[in-house]
DRENVO-69400 format. One record per residue (C-alpha): residue in three letters; x, z negated, y negated; residue number from 1. Coordinates in pm, 1 decimal, decimal comma, padded with zeros to 6 digits. Each point is the difference from the previous one (the first is absolute). Layout:
# residues N
ALA:X:Z:Y:NUM
...
//
This chain:
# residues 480
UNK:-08402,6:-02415,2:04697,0:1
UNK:-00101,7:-00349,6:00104,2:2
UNK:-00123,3:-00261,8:-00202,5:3
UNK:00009,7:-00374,6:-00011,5:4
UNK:00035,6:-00297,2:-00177,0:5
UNK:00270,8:-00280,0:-00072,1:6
UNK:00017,0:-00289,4:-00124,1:7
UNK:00254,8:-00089,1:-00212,1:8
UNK:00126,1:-00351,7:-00162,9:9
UNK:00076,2:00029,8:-00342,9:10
UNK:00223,8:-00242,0:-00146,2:11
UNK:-00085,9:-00088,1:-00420,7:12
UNK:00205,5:-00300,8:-00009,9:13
UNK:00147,9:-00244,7:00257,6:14
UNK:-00346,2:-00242,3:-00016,0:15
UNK:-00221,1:00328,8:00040,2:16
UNK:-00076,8:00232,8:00243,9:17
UNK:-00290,1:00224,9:00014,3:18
UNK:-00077,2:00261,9:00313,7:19
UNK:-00197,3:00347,3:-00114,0:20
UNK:-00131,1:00217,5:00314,7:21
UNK:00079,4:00374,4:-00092,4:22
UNK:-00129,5:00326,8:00282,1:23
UNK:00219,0:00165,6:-00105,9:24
UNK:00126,3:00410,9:00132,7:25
UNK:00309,7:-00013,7:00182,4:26
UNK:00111,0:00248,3:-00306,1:27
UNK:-00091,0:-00298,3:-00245,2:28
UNK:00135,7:-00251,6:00206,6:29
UNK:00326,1:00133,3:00034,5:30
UNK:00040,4:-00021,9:-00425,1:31
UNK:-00134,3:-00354,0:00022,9:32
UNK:00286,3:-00043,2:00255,7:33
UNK:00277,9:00136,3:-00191,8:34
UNK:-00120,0:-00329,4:-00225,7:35
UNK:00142,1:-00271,5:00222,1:36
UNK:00324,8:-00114,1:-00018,5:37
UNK:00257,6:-00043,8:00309,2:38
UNK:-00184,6:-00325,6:00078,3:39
UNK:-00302,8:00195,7:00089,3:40
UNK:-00208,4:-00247,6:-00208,3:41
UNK:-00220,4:00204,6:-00289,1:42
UNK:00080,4:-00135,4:-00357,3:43
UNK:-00252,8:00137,9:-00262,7:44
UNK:-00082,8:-00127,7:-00335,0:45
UNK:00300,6:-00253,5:-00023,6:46
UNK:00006,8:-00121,9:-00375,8:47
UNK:00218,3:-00280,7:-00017,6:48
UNK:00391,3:-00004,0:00074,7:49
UNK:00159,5:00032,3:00346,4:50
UNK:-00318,9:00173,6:00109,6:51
UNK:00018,5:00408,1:00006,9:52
UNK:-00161,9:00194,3:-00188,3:53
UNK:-00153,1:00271,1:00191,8:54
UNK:-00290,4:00098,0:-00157,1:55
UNK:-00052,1:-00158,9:-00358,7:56
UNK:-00319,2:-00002,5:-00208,2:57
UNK:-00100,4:00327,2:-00152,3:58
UNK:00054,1:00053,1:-00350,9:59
UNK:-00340,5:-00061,2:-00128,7:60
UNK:00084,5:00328,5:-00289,6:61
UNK:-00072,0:00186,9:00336,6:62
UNK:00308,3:00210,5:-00072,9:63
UNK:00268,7:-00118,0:00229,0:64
UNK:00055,0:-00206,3:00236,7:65
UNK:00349,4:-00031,4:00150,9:66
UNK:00023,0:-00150,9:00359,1:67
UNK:00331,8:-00197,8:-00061,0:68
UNK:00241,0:-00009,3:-00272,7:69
UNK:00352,6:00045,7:00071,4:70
UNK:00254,8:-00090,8:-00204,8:71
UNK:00265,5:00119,4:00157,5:72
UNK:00037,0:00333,4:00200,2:73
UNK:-00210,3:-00060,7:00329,4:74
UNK:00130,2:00207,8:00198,3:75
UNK:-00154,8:-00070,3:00335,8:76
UNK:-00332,9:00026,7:-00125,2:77
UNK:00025,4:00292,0:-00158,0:78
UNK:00193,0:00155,5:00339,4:79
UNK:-00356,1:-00150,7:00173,3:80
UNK:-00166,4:00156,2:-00255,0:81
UNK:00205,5:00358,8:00048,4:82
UNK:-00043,0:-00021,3:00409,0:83
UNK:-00387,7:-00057,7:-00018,0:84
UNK:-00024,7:00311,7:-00158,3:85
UNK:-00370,5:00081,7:-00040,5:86
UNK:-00104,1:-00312,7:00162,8:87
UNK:00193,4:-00248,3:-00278,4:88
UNK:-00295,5:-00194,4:-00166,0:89
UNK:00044,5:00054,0:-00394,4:90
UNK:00225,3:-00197,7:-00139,4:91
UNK:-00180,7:-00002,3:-00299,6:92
UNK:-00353,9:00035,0:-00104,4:93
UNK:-00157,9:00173,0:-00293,3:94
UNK:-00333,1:00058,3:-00150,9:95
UNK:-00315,2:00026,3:00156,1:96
UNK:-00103,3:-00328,5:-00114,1:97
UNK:-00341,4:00101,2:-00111,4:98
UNK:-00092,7:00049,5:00369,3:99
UNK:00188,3:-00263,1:00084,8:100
UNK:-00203,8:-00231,2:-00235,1:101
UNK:-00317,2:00136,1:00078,6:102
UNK:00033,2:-00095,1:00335,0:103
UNK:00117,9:-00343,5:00003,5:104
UNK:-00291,7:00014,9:-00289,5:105
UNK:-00243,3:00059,1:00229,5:106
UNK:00120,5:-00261,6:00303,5:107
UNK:-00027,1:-00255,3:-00272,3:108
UNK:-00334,2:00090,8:-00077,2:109
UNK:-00105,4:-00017,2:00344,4:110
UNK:00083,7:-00354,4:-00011,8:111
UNK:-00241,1:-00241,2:-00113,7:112
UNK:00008,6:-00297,2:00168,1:113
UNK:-00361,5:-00158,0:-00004,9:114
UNK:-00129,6:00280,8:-00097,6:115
UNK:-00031,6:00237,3:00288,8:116
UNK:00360,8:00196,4:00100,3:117
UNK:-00013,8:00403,5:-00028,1:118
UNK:00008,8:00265,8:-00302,4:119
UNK:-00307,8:00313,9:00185,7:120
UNK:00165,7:00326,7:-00059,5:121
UNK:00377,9:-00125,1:-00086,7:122
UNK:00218,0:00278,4:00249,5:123
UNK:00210,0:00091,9:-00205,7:124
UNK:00208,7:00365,0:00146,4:125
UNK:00354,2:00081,3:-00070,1:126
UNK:00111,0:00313,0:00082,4:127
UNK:00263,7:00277,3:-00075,1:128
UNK:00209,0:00266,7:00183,2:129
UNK:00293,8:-00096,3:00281,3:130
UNK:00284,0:-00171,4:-00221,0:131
UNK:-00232,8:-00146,3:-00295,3:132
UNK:00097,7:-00358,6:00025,1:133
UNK:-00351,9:-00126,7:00181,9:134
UNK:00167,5:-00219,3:00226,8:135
UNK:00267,4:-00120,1:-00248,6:136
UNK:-00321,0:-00095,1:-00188,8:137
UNK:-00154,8:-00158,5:00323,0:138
UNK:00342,3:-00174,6:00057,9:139
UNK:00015,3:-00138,8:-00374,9:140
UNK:-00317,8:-00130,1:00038,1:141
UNK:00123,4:-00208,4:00342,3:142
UNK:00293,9:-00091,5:-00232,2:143
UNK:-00221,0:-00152,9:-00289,1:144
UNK:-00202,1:-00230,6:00258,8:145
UNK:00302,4:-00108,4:00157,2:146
UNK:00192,7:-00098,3:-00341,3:147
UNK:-00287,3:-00150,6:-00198,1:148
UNK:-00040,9:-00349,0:00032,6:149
UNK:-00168,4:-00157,9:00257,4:150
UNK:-00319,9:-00029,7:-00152,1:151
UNK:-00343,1:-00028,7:00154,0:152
UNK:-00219,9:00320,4:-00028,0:153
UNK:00345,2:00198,0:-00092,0:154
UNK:-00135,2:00318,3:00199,5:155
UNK:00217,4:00072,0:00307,5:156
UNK:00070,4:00375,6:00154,2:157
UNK:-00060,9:00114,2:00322,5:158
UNK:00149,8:00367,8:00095,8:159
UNK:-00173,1:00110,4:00269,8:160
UNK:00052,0:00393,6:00114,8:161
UNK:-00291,5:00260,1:00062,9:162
UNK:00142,0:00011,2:00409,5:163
UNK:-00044,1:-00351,9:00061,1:164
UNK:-00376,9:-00043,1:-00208,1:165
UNK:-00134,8:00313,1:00213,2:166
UNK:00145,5:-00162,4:00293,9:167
UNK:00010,0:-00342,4:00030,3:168
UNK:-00287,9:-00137,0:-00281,5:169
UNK:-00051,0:-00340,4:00175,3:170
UNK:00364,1:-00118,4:-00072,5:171
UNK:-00021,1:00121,0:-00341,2:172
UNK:-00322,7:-00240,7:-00074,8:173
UNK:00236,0:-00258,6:00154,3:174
UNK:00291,6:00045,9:-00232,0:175
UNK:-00267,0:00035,1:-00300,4:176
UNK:-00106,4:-00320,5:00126,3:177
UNK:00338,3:-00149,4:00035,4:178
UNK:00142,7:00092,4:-00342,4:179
UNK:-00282,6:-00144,3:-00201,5:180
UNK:-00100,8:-00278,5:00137,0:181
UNK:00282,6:-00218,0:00088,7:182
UNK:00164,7:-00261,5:-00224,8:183
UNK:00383,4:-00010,7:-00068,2:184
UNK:00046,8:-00257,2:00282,4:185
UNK:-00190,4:00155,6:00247,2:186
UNK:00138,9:00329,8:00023,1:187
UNK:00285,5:-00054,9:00273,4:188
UNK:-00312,0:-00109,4:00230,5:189
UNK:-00214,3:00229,3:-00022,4:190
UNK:00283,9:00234,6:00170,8:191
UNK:-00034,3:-00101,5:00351,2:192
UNK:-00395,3:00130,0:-00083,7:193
UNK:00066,9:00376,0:-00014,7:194
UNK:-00291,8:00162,6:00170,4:195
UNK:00013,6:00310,5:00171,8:196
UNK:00297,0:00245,5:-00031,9:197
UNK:00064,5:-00195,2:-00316,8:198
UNK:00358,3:-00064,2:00079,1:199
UNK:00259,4:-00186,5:-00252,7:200
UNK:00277,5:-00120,2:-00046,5:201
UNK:00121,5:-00320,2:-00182,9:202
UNK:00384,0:00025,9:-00192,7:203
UNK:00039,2:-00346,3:-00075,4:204
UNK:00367,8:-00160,6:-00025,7:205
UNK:00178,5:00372,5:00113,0:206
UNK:-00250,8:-00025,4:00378,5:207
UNK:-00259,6:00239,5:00114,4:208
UNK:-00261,4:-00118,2:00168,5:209
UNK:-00297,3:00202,4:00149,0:210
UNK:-00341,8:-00154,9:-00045,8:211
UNK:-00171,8:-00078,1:00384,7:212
UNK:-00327,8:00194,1:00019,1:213
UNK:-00383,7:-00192,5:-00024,6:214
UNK:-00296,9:-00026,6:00187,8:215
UNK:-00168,4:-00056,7:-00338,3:216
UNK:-00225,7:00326,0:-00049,5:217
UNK:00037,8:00232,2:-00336,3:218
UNK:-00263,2:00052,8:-00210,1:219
UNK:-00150,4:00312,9:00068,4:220
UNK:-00150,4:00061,9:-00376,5:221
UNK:00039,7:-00115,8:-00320,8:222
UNK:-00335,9:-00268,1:00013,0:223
UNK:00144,8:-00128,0:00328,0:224
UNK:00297,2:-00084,9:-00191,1:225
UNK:-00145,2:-00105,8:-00317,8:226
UNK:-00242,6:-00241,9:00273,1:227
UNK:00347,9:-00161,6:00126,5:228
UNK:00131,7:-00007,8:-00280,0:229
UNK:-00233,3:-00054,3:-00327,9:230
UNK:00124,9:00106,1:-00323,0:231
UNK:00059,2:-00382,3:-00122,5:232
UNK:00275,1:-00051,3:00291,2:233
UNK:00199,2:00310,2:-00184,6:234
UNK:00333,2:-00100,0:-00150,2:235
UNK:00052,0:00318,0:-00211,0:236
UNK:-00131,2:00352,3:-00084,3:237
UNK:00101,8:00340,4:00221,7:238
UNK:00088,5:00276,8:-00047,2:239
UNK:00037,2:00251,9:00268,1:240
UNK:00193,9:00295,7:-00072,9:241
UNK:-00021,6:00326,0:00246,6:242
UNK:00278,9:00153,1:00016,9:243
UNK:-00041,2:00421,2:00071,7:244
UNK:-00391,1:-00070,3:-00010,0:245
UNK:-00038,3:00383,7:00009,8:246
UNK:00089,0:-00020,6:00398,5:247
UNK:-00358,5:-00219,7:00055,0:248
UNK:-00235,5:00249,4:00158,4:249
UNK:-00271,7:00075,1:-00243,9:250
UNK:-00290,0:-00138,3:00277,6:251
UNK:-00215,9:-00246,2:-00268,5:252
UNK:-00181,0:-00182,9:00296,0:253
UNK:00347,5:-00051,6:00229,1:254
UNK:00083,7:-00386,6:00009,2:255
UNK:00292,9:00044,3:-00248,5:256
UNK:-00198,1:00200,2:-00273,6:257
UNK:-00261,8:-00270,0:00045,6:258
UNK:00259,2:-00322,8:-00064,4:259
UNK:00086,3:00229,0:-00287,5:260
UNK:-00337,0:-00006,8:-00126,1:261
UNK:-00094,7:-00357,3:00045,5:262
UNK:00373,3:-00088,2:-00189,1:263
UNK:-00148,9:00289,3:-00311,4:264
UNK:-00319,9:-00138,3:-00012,4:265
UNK:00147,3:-00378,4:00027,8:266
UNK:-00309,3:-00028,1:00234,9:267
UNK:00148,5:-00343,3:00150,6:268
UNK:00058,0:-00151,7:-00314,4:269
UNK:00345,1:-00020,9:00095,0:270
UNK:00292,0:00013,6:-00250,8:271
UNK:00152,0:00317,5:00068,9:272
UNK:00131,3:00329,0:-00173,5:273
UNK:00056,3:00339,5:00146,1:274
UNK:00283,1:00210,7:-00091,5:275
UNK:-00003,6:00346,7:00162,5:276
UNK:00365,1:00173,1:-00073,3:277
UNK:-00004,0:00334,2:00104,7:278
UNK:00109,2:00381,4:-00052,2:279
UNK:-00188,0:00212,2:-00316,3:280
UNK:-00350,3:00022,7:00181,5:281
UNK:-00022,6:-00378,4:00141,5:282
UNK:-00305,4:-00062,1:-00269,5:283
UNK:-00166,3:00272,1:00223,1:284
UNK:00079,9:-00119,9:00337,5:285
UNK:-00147,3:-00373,9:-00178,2:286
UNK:-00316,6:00162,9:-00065,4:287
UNK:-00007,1:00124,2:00352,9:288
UNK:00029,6:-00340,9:00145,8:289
UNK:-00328,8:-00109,8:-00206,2:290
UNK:00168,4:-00149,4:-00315,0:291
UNK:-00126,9:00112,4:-00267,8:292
UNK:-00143,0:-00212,5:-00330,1:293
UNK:00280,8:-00168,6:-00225,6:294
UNK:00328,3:00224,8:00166,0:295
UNK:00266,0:-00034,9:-00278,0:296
UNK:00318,7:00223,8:00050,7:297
UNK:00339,2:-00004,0:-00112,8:298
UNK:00229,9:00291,0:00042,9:299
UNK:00380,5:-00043,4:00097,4:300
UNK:00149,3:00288,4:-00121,8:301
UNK:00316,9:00049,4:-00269,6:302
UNK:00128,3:-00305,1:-00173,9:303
UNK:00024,9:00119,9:-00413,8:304
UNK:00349,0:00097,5:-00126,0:305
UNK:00078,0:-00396,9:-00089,3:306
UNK:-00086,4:-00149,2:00314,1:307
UNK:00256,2:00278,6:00141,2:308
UNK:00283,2:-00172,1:-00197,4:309
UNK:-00111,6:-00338,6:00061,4:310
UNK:00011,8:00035,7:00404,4:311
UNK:00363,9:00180,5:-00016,0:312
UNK:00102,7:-00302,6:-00235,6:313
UNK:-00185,0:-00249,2:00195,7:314
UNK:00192,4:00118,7:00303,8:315
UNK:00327,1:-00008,0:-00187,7:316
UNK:-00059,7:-00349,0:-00126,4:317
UNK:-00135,9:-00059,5:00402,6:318
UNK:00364,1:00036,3:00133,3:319
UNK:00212,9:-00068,1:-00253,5:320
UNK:00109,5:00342,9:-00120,7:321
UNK:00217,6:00023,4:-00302,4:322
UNK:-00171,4:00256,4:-00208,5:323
UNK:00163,5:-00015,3:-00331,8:324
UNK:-00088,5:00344,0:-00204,5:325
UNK:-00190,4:00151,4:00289,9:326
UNK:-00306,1:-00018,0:-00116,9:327
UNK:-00087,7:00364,6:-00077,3:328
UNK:00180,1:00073,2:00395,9:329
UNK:-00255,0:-00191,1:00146,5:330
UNK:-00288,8:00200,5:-00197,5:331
UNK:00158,8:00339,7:00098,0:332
UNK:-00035,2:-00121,4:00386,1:333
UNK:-00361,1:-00140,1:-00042,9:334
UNK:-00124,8:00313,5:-00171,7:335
UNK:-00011,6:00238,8:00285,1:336
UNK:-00204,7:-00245,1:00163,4:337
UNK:-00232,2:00051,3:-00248,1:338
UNK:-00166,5:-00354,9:00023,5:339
UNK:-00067,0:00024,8:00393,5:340
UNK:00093,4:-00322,3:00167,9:341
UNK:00142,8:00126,8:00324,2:342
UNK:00192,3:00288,9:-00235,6:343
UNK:00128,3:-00261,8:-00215,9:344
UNK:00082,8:-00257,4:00355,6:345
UNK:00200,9:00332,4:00074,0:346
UNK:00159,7:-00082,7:-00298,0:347
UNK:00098,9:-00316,3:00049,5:348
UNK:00135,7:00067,4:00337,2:349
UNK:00223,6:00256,8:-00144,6:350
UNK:00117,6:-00260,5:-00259,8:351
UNK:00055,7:-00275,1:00261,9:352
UNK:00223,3:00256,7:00197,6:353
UNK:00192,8:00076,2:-00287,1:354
UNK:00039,8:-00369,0:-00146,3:355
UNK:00103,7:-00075,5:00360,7:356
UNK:00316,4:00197,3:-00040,6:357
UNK:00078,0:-00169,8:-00323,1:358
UNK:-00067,8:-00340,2:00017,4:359
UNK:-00332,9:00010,8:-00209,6:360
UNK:00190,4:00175,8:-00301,9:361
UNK:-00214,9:00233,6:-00120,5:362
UNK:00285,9:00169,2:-00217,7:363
UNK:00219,1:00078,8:00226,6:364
UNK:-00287,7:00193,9:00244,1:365
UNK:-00065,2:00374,0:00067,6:366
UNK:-00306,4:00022,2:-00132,9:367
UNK:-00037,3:00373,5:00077,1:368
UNK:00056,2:-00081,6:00360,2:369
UNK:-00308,9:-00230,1:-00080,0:370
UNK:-00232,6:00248,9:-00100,3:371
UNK:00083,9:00205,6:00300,4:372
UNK:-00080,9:-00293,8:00226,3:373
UNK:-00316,0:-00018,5:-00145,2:374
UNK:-00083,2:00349,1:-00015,2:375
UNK:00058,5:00078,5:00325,8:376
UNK:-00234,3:-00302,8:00054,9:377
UNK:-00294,7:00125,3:-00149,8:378
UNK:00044,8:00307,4:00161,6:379
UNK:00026,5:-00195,3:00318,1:380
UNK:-00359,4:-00170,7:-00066,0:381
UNK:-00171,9:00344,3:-00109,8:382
UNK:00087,6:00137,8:00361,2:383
UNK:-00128,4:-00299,4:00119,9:384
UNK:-00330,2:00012,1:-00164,9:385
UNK:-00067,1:00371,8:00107,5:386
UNK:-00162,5:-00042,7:00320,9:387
UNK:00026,7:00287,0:00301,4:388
UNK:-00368,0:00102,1:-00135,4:389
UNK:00137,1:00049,0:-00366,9:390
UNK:00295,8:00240,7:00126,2:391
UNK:-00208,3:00232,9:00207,7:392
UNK:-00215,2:00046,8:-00332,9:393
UNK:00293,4:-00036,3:-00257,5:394
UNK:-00121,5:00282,1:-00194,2:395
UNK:-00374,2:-00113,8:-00039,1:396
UNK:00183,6:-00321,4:-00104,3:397
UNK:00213,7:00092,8:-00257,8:398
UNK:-00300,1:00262,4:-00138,0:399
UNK:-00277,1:-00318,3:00003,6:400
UNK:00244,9:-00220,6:-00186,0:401
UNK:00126,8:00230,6:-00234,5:402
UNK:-00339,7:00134,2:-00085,7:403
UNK:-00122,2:-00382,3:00017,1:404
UNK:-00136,5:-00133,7:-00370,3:405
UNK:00081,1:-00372,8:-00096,5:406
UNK:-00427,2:-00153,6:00003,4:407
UNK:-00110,7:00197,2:00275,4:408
UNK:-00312,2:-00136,5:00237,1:409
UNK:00001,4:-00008,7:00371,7:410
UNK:-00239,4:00348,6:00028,7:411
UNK:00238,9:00174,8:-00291,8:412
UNK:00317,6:-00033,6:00248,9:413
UNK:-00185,8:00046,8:00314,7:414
UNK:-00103,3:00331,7:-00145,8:415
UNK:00335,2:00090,3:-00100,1:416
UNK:00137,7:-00077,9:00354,8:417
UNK:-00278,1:00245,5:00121,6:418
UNK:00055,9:00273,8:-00247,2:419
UNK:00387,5:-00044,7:00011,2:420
UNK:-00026,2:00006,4:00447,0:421
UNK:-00225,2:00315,8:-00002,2:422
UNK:00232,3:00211,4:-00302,3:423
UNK:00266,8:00117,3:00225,5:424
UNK:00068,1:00014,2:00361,9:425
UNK:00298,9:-00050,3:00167,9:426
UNK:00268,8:-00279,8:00109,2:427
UNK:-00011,3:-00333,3:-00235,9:428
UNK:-00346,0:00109,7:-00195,8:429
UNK:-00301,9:-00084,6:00244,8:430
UNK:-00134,1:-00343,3:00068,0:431
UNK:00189,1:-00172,6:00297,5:432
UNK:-00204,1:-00012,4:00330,5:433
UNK:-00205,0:-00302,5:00006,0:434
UNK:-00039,6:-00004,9:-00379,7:435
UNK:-00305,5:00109,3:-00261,5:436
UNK:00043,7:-00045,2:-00382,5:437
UNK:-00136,2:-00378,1:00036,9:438
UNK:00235,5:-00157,1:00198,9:439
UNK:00271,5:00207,5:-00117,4:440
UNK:-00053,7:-00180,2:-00329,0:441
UNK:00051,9:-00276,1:00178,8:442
UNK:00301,8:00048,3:00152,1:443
UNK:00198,2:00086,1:-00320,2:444
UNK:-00164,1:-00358,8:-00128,9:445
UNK:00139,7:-00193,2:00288,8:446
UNK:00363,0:00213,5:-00054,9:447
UNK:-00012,9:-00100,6:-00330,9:448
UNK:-00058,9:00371,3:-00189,6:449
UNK:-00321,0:-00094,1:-00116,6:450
UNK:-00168,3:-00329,1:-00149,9:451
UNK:-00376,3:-00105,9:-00095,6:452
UNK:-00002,2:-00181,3:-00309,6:453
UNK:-00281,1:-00286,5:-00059,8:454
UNK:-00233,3:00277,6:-00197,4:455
UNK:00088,4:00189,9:00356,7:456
UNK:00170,7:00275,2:-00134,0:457
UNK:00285,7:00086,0:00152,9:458
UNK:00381,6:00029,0:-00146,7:459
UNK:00306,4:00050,8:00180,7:460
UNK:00193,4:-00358,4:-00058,3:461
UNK:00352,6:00144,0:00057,4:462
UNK:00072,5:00296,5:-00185,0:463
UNK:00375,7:00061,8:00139,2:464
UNK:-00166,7:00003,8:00382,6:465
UNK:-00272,2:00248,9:-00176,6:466
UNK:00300,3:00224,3:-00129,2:467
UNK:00143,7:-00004,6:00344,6:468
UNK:-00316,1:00093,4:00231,5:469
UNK:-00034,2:00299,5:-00271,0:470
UNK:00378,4:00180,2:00046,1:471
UNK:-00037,5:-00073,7:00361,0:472
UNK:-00316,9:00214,2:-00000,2:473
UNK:00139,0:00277,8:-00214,1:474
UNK:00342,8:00045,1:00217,9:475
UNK:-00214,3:00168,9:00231,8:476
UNK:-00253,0:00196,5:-00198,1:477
UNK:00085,2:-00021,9:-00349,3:478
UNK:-00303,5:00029,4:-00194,6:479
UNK:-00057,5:00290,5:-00243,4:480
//
């Protein structure tokens, strides 16, 4: 999957425009996408009348946040909504506003003009299992920066992916560069600048234009930027947010683990924050890339029983859905998801199918038909999650995770996998080729079976996938 970065105008009111330089995943940048209107021109933040309102300020209660109000059945969003399927951003948010806080906490704190920029030890690591909500927490982050005001040393995001920081590290100094230092006014020229493979692309007034390539030379580390560009030129604090940061390769002198370090250790006296978002074991793979002192995690994992009912009435209120006396519907749909975010998305898809049929009258839907929708979902994603590896030892599976006790450590499971893989022999119990106990343990992390908590015991963060990767071991070899 290639990376890169766009610029994008963002229009506040008709007197103000500002222009915010995202590398962005072509995954992410297709939900930033589905955000501009027919004119191609990107409209974020819009406050005041005859301006749309995308992407409104959070709720500062941290408990919802609904992405547009509709008062009246929108049904062409929510069909949008329904044909994105897994890839339709949220189109609400809920909870996680501690980590949320703590991070824009600490890009503030980084930011002391006069003083010296940078916050030593200040990564902060956000990590969960496939379908725990890290990038809709990455995304809400973009969407804060975008629809606060304009103010200097308001801290600014920049997504970059694990691909394009292993790859290409010279044109990520340069966008760190770029979306700090540059005043409001100066944004639109600093395009034609893009250094290296740095390519962008400018929507201004519904035209895309593709920035023309420099002679100017990137900065190849962190002190050659901080050299061309001092900390008192810097318009703003950073944060940069890796996106699947378990994909760097754990090498602590390579050039990207090395940025990495010099960003941690705020070595340049530069005003930056690192966000690593990541599967279950990402705090690990940080540690392998020579971070170490201050590392503060947050875990995505299942929203609590309210947050549940907010989202599924935040989407409701999202598109307009009449959902007089359904209340207690909408919590019987929810609950199988148990709190999961892609479960409960599931959810919502199902519902958006439904409300289709009836023009957003909840009343008059099957919700039984709902329930199946999402079932067969969920079942859908398990399958997914249970790599080739997985099946060909199905039965040590389903005996490690049934056998597996909430609190764990890392040795306590590794010896289970041993003493589960040597108790039998035959078809589905021995360790697949290429695998010992270790890395085993890894691979149900990365699937999502397993998760390391910030003691680092372990847990398994989705108990319905759990329940699922144990009857699948016992069809075979039921266990006596």
């Amino acid at each position: 999957m290639t990376a890169r970065s766009q610029l994008y105008v963002l229009k506040r009111a008709p007197e103000i425009r500002q222009i915010f330089l995202f590398s962005v995943s072509s995954a992410t940048n297709s939900k930033l996408l589905s955000l501009q209107n027919k004119s191609g021109t990107l409209k974020i933040g819009a406050r005041k009348s005859g301006l749309d309102r995308r992407i409104p300020l959070m709720s500062r209660s941290g408990k919802v946040k609904v992405r547009r109000m509709a008062k009246t059945f929108d049904r062409i969003g929510l069909r949008d909504f329904v044909a994105g399927g897994e890839m339709s951003p949220p189109p609400a948010f809920v909870g996680r506003a501690e980590a949320i806080a703590d991070i824009e906490s600490a890009a503030r704190l980084a930011w002391r003009p006069g003083l010296g920029h940078g916050m030593p030890g200040a990564t902060r690591i956000l990590q969960g299992a496939p379908g725990a909500g890290k990038s809709s927490i990455l995304a809400e982050l973009e969407s804060r920066c975008l629809a606060a005001p304009l103010n200097k040393g308001m801290p600014r995001v920049l997504a970059v992916s694990s691909t394009r920081l292993a790859e290409d590290r010279s044109s990520v100094l340069a966008s760190i560069a770029a979306v700090g230092r540059m005043p409001i006014n100066e944004w639109a020229n600093w395009a034609t600048r893009l250094t290296g493979r740095l390519s962008a692309s400018v929507g201004f007034a519904g035209m895309t234009v593709e920035s023309a390539r420099s002679n100017e030379e990137a900065p190849s580390h962190l002190f050659a930027l901080a050299a061309a560009t001092p900390p008192e030129a810097w318009d703003a604090p950073v944060i940069i947010a890796v996106d699947e940061a378990q994909n760097l390769p754990p090498d602590a002198r390579s050039p990207h683990a090395l940025l990495l370090q010099e960003i941690h250790n705020a070595e340049a006296g530069l005003p930056l924050t690192l966000v690593l978002a990541g599967l279950g074991d990402t705090l690990d793979r940080a540690r392998e890339l020579g971070l170490t002192r201050g590392l503060r995690q947050h875990e995505a994992g299942q929203l609590a029983e309210d947050e549940s009912q907010a989202l599924m009435e935040g989407f409701c209120k999202r598109f307009g859905l009449r959902t007089s006396g359904c209340g207690m519907r909408l919590a019987d749909l929810a609950a199988p998801a148990q709190g999961w975010p892609r479960h409960l998305h599931f959810a919502l898809q199902a519902l958006g199918e439904e409300a289709l049929a009836e023009d957003g009258d909840l009343e008059k839907i099957d919700w039984n038909r709902a329930e199946a929708r999402a079932a067969h979902s969920r079942l859908r994603y398990y399958r997914g999650q249970r790599t080739a590896a997985m099946e060909a030892g199905e039965c040590l599976v389903g005996a490690v995770m049934s056998d597996l006790v909430e609190g764990m450590s890392r040795m306590e499971i590794i010896d289970l996998i041993a003493t589960k893989a040597s108790s039998r022999f035959g078809w589905g119990w021995a360790l697949p080729s290429g695998y010992d106990p270790e890395n085993f343990l890894q691979l149900l992390t990365h699937q999502g079976a397993l998760q390391r908590r910030t003691d680092s015991s372990y847990y398994c963060p989705i108990p319905s996938f759990r329940n699922f990767l144990i009857q699948e071991g016992a069809k075979r070899f039921p266990r006596g």
